[in-house]
N, C-alpha and C positions, 0 to 999 in steps of 0.2 A: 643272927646267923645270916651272911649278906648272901646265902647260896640261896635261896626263897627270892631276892632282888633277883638275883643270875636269871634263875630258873626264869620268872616275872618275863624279864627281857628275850629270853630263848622262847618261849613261847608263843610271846608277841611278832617275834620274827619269824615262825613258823608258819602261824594263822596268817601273815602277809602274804608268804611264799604260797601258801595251798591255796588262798583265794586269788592270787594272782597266775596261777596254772588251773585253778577250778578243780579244786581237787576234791573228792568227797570225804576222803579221810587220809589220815595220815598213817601209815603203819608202824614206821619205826626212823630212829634218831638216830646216827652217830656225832658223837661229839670228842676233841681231841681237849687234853690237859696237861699242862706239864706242869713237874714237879712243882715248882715255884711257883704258880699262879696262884696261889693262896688259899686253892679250893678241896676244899677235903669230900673226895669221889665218895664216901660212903654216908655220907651226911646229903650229899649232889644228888644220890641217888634216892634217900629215903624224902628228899625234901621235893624231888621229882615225882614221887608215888601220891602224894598230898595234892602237890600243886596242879596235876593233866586232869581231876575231876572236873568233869563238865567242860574242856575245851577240846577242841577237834584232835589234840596229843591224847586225848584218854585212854585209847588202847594200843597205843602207839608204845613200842620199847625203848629202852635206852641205852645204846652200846657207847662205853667210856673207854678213850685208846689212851693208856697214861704214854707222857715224855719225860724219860729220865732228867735231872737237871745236869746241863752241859756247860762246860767252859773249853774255849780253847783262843791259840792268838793269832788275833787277826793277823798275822804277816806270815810266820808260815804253816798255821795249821793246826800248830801239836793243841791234843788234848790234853785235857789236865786231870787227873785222878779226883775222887771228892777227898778233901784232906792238903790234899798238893799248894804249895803257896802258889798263886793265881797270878804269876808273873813268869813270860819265859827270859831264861837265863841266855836261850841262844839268838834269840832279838829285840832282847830287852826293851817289851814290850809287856802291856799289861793283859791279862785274858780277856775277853768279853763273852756275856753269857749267849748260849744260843736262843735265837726268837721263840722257838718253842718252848725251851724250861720255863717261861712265863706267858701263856698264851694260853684262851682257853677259846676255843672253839667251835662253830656248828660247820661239820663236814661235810655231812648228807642229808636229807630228809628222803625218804623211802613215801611216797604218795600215791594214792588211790586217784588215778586219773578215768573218768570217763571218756 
């Protein structure tokens, strides 16, 4: 389950963030996800309840913003339905997926500042 690595790595960037503002604790997380990023939020989540024991995230929450997965084309725009052949016909171009449906993200950290 590579969300325990994720987690692993978000954590670590956390503990940098709060010791480089001196933070005493951390209160709460958000993090963005999009559909496509391979990460299953509900596994992210329970693998997050495990992994914050004993690190300055321990009481810290964790708000998860999903992103729908998108396609549309780059020339003029249109989006594409999910289903829809991923080529538009009026610029005979191909779709490309938006940065978000694969992106998974740390948004905010919420910190205990002295």
């Amino acid at each position: 389950m590579h969300e325990y690595s994720l987690l692993q790595a978000l954590i670590r960037r956390v503990e940098e963030e709060a010791h480089r503002h001196h933070a005493s604790s951390v209160r709460g997380l958000k993090v963005s996800m999009g559909e496509f990023s391979g990460v299953e939020p509900r596994l992210f989540e329970s693998a997050y309840e495990l992994i914050r024991t004993g690190t300055i995230c321990e009481g810290a929450s964790l708000e998860i913003v999903r992103y729908p997965g998108r396609f549309s084309c780059p020339g003029c725009g249109k989006d594409f339905a999910n289903g829809e052949v991923l080529h538009c016909a009026t610029c005979d171009r191909p779709a490309q997926m938006d940065e978000r449906s694969e992106s998974l993200n740390l948004e905010s950290i919420d910190m205990e500042i002295p």
